[in-house]
C-alpha positions in Angstrom: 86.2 -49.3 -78.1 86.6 -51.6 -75.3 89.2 -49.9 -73.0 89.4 -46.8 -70.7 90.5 -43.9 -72.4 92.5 -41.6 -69.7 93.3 -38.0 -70.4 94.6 -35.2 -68.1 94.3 -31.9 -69.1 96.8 -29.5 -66.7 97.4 -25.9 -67.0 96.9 -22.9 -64.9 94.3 -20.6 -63.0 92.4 -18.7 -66.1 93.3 -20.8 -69.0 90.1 -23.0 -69.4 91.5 -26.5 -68.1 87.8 -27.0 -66.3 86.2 -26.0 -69.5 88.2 -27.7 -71.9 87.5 -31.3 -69.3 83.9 -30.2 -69.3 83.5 -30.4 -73.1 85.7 -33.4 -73.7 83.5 -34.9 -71.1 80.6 -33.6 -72.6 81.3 -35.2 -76.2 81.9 -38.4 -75.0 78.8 -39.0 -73.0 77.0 -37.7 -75.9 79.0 -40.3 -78.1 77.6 -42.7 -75.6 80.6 -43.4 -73.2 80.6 -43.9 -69.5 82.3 -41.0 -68.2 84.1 -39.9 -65.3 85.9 -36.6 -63.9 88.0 -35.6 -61.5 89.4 -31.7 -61.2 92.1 -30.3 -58.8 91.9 -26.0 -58.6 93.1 -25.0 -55.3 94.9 -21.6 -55.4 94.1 -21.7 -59.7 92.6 -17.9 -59.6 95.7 -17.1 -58.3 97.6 -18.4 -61.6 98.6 -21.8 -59.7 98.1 -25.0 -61.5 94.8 -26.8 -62.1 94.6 -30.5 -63.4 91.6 -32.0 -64.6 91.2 -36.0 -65.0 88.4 -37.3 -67.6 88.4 -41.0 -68.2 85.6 -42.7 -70.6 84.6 -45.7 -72.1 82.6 -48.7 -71.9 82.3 -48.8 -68.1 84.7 -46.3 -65.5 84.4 -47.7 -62.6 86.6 -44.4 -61.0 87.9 -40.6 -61.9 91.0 -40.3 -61.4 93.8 -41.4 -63.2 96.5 -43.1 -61.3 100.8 -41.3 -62.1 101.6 -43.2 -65.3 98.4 -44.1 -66.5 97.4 -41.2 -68.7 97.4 -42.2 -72.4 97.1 -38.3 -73.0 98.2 -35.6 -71.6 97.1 -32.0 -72.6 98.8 -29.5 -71.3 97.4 -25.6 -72.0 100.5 -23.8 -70.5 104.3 -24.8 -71.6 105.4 -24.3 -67.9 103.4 -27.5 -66.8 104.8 -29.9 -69.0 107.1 -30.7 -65.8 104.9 -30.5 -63.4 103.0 -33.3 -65.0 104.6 -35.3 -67.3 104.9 -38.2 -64.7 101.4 -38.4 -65.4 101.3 -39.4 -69.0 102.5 -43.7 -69.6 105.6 -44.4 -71.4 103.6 -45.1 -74.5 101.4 -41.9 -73.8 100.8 -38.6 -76.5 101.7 -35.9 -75.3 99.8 -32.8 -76.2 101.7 -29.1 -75.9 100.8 -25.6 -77.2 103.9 -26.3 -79.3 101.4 -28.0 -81.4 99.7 -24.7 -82.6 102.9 -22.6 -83.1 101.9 -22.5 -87.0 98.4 -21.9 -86.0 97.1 -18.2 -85.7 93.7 -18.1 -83.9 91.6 -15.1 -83.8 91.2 -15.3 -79.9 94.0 -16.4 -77.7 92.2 -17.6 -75.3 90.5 -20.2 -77.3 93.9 -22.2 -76.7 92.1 -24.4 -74.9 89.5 -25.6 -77.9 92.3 -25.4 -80.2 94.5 -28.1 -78.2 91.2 -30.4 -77.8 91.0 -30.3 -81.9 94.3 -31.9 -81.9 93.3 -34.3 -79.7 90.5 -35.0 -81.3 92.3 -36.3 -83.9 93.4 -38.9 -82.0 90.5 -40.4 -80.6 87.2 -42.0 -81.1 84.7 -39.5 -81.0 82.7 -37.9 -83.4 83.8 -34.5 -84.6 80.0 -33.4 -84.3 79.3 -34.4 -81.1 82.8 -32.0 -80.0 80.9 -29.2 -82.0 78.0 -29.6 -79.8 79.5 -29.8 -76.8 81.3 -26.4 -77.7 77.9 -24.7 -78.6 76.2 -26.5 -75.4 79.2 -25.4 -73.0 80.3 -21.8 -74.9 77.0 -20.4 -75.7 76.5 -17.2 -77.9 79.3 -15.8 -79.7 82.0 -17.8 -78.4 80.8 -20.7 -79.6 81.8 -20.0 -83.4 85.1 -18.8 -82.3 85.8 -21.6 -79.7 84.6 -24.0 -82.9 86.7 -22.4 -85.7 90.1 -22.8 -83.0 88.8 -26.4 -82.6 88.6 -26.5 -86.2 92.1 -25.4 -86.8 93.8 -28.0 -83.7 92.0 -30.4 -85.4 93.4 -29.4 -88.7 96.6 -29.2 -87.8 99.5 -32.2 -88.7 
């Protein structure tokens, strides 16, 4: 892979956009990327909105992604889509919870690791090194359960 992959990952105070960045970020330095990250969280523990930028590949010279530049966008709560669909370029995926309506997970709030198996799907990085960023990042019990929702996003068609 020669070009920068750019993914934003928006969704609200509580729902795991930080952690979801910080494992996707995690995976892809591991895969042996250059990786940069940006996150914006101001009033987020009051349910407001919270964006994270990760951008990876050869060499990323910056973190943020400019409006219109994001080949992904992964979106954790259905309310956002509007917020920041300006975001994602023309030829962008966009990813929604939609995705997982046939999907029944044993904890809700893995959402977040179930959204980043579907996108996983889509790009080039090694399924193990997304399992160990899980375990590295979600330590103990909630690393199974945060891998089996991956498991299923990643499953799904």
């Amino acid at each position: 892979m020669n070009d920068t992959i750019n993914i934003i990952i928006a969704g609200i105070g509580g729902q795991g956009v930080i952690k979801a960045s910080d494992i996707l970020s995690e995976a892809a330095f591991e895969a042996g990327y250059d990786v940069k990250k940006s996150e914006i969280h101001g009033m987020s523990q009051r349910g407001g909105s919270v964006t994270s930028d990760v951008r990876f590949g050869k060499k990323v010279f910056s973190p943020t992604i400019q409006p219109g530049e994001a080949d992904f966008l992964l979106v954790l709560a259905a309310d956002q889509v509007d917020n920041n669909l300006f975001l994602l370029k023309k030829s962008g995926c966009l990813i929604t919870p939609e995705k997982l309506k046939d999907v029944k997970l044993s904890e809700p709030k893995s959402i977040n690791t179930a959204l980043l198996g579907v996108l996983s799907s889509k790009i080039e990085i090694p399924e193990n090194f997304w399992e160990a960023a899980i375990m590295k990042l979600l330590p103990g019990k909630l690393s199974q359960t945060n891998i089996d929702a991956f498991k299923l996003g990643r499953n799904t068609k």
